[in-house]
C-alpha positions as CSV (number, residue, x, y, z in Angstrom):
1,X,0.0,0.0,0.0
2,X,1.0,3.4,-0.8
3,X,0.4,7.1,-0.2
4,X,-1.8,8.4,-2.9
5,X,-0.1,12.0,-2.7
6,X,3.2,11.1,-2.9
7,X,3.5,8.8,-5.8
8,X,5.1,10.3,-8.8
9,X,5.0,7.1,-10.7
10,X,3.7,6.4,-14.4
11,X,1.1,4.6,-13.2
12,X,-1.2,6.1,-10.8
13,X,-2.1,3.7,-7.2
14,X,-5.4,2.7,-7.2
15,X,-7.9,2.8,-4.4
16,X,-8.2,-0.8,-2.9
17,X,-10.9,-3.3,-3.1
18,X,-9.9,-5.5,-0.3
19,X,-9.9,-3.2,2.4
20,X,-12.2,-0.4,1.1
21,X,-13.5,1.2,4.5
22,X,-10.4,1.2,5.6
23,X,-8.4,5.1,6.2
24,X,-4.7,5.9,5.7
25,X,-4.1,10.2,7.2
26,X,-7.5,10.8,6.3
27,X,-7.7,9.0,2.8
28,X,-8.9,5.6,1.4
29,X,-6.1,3.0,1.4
30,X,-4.2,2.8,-1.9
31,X,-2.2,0.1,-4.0
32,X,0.6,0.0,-6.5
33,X,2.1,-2.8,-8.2
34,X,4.4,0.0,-10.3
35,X,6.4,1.2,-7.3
36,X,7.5,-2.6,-6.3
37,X,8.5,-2.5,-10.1
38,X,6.0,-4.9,-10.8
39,X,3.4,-4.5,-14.1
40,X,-0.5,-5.0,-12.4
41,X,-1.8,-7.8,-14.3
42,X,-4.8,-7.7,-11.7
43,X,-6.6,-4.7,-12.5
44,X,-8.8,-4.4,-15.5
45,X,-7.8,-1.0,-17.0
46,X,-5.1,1.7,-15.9
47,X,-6.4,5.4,-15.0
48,X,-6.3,7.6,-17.9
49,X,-5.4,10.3,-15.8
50,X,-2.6,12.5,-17.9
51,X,1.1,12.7,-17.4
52,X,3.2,12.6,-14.7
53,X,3.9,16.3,-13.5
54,X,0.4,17.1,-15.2
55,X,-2.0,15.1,-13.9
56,X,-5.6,15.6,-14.7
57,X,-8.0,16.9,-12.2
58,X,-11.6,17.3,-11.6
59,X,-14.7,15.1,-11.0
60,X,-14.8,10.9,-12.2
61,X,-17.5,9.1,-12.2
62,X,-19.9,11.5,-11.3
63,X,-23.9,10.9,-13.1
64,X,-25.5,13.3,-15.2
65,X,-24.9,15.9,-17.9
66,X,-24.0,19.5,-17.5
67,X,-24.7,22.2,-20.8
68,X,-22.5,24.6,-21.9
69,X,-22.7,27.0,-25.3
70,X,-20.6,26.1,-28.1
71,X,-20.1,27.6,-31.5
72,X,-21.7,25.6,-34.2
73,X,-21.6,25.1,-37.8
74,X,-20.9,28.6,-39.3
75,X,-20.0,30.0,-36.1
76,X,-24.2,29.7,-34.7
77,X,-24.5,29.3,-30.7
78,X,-25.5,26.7,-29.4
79,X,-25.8,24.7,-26.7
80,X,-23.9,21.6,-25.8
81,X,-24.5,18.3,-23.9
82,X,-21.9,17.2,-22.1
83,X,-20.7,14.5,-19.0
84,X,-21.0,16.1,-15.6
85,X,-17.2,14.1,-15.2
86,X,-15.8,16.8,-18.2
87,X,-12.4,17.1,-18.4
88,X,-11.7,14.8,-15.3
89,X,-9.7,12.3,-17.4
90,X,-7.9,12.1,-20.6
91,X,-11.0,11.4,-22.6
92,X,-12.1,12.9,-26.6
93,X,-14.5,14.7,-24.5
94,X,-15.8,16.8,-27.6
95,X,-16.5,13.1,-30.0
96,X,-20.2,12.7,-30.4
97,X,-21.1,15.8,-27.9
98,X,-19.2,19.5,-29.2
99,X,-22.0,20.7,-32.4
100,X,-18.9,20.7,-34.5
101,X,-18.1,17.1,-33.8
102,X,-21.4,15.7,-34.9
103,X,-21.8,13.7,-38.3
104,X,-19.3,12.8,-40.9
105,X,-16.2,15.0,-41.6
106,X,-15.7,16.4,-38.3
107,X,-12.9,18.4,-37.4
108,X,-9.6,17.0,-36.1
109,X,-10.0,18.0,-32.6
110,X,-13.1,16.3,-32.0
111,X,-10.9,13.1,-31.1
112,X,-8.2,14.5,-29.5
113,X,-8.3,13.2,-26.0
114,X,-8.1,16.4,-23.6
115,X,-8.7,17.2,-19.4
116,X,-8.6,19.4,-17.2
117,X,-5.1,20.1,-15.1
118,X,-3.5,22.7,-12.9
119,X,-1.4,24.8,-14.6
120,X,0.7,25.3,-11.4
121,X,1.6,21.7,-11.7
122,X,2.3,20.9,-15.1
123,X,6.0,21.2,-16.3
124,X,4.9,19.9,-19.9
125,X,6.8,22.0,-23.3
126,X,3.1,23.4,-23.9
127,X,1.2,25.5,-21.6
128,X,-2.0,24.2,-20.6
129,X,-4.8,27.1,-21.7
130,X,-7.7,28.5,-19.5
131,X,-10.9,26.7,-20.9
132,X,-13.0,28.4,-23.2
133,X,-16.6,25.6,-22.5
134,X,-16.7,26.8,-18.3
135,X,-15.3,30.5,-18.2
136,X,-16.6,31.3,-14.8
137,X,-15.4,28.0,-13.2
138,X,-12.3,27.3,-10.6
139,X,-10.2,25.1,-9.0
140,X,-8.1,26.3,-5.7
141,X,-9.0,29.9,-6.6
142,X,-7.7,29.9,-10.1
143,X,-9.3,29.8,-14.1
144,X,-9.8,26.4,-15.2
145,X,-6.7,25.1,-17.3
146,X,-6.9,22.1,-19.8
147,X,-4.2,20.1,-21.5
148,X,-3.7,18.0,-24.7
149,X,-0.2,17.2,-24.5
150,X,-1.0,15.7,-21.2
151,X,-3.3,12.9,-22.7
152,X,-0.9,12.3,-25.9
153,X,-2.4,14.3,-28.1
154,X,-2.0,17.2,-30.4
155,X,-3.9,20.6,-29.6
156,X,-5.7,21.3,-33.1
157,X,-8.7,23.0,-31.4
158,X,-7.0,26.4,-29.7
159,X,-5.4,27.9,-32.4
160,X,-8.5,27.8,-34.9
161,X,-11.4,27.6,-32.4
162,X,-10.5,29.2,-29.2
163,X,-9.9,32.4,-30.8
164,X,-9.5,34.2,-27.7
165,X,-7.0,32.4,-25.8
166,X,-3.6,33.7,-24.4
167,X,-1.5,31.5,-26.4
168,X,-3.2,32.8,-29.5
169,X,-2.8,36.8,-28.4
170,X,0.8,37.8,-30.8
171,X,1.3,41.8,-29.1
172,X,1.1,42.6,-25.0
173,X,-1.6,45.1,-26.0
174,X,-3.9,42.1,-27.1
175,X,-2.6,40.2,-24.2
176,X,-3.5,42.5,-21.6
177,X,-6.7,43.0,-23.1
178,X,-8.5,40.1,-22.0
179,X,-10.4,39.8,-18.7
180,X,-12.4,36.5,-17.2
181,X,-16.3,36.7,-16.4
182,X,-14.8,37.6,-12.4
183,X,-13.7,40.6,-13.8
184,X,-9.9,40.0,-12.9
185,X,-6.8,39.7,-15.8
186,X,-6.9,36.5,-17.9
187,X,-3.5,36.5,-19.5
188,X,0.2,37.7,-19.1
189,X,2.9,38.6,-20.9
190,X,6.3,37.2,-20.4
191,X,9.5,36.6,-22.5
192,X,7.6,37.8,-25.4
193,X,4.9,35.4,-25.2
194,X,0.9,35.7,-23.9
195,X,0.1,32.5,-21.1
196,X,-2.7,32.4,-18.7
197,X,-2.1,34.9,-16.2
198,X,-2.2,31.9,-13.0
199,X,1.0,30.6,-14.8
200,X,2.9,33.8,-14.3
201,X,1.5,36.0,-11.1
202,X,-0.2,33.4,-9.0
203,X,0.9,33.0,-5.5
204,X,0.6,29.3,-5.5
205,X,3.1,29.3,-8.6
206,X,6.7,30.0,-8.8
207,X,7.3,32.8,-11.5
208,X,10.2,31.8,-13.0
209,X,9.1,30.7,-15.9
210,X,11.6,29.4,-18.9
211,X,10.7,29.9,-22.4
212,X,11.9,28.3,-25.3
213,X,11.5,29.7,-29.1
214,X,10.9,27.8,-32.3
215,X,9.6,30.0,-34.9
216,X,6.1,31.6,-34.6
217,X,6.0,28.7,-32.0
218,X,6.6,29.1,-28.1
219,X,6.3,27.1,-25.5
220,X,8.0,26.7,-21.9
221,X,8.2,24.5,-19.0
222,X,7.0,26.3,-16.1
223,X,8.2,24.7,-12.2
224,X,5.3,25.2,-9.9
225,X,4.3,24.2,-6.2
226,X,2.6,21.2,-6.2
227,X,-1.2,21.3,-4.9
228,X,-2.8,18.0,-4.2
229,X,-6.4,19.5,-3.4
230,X,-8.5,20.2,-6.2
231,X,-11.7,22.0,-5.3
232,X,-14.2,23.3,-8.1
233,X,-16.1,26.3,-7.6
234,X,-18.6,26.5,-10.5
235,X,-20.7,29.8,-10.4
236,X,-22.3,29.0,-13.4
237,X,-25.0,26.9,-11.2
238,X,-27.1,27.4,-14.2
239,X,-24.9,24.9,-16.6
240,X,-25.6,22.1,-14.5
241,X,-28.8,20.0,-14.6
């Protein structure tokens, strides 16, 4: 048995069946075959819960759909239907749900697995961008960050879709610009380059922040406290049903 917060391992421990009531500091008791160097032939499937250093976070397993609007076919609003467990795992959340992913010929991004992660925990090459389906949601106080790279997949949705993103904003002036439903700054500017503003200023992540050029490309690998509480604070009560 081992400490679910402090297992940096490949494969994440998972809770265990034969002692489930049981309570290790205030936390079900957990198993790991990986840390023994061992391969788990007993389980039937491993978590899909992102990379090591970028784990996903948010809800699993949870029944019921929540809505949230979309831009459809030739740019119409809509509204979605999605999982009330969005974004807790690397899933291709927007397959069979987003209105643009619907039918034949649908874009590239609607199987790309994504989740949701905390960008003050994730030292991956590409910044993880604040989500664009739940604006006015949180976790531990800060904009709601999802990740691609984290699930093994390529990011063909923000550069095209998510038109307002940091990551997409080329001068500080449009940068700066941008403000979150709470009224408060959505982006930065550092080393040249527009990020989510948590990544840079947040008290809960360091802000030295290394960026590496390649072309009209950027991306950096940001070292950040780790934060093993994830807490969701979704003021838009009227998304859920």
């Amino acid at each position: 048995y081992v400490d679910s917060c402090n297992c940096a391992l490949p494969v994440l421990p998972k809770p265990s069946t034969y002692v489930p009531d049981a309570i290790f500091r205030g936390r079900n008791i957990f198993f790991s075959y990986a840390t023994c160097g061992g391969k788990d032939m007993w389980s039937k499937e491993l978590p899909q819960a992102g990379t090591v250093g970028c784990r996903c976070i948010g809800f699993g397993n949870i029944p019921g759909t929540m809505v949230i609007k979309a831009e459809g076919p030739g740019g119409k609003a809509m509204n979605a239907t999605y999982p009330a467990e969005l974004g807790g795992s690397c899933k291709a959340w927007d397959h069979d749900a987003h209105p643009m992913c619907l039918g034949e010929n649908a874009p590239a991004w609607c199987h790309q697995r994504w989740c949701y992660v905390d960008p003050c925990s994730c030292d991956l090459s590409e910044p993880p961008k604040v989500t664009m389906y739940l604006p006015e949601a949180s976790s531990t106080g800060m904009s709601l960050y999802y990740s691609y790279e984290t699930c093994g997949a390529k990011d063909y949705f923000t550069k095209d879709f998510s038109r307002d993103a940091c990551v997409n904003q080329m001068s500080k002036e449009d940068c700066l610009r941008l403000w979150t439903p709470e009224g408060h700054t959505k982006c930065a500017w550092a080393k040249g380059a527009c990020v989510g503003w948590e990544i840079v200023e947040h008290p809960l992540c360091k802000k030295a922040v290394t960026f590496l050029a390649h072309a009209d490309k950027r991306s950096f690998a940001p070292r950040c406290f780790q934060w093993p509480v994830v807490v969701f604070s979704l003021l838009a009560a009227a998304l859920w049903r």
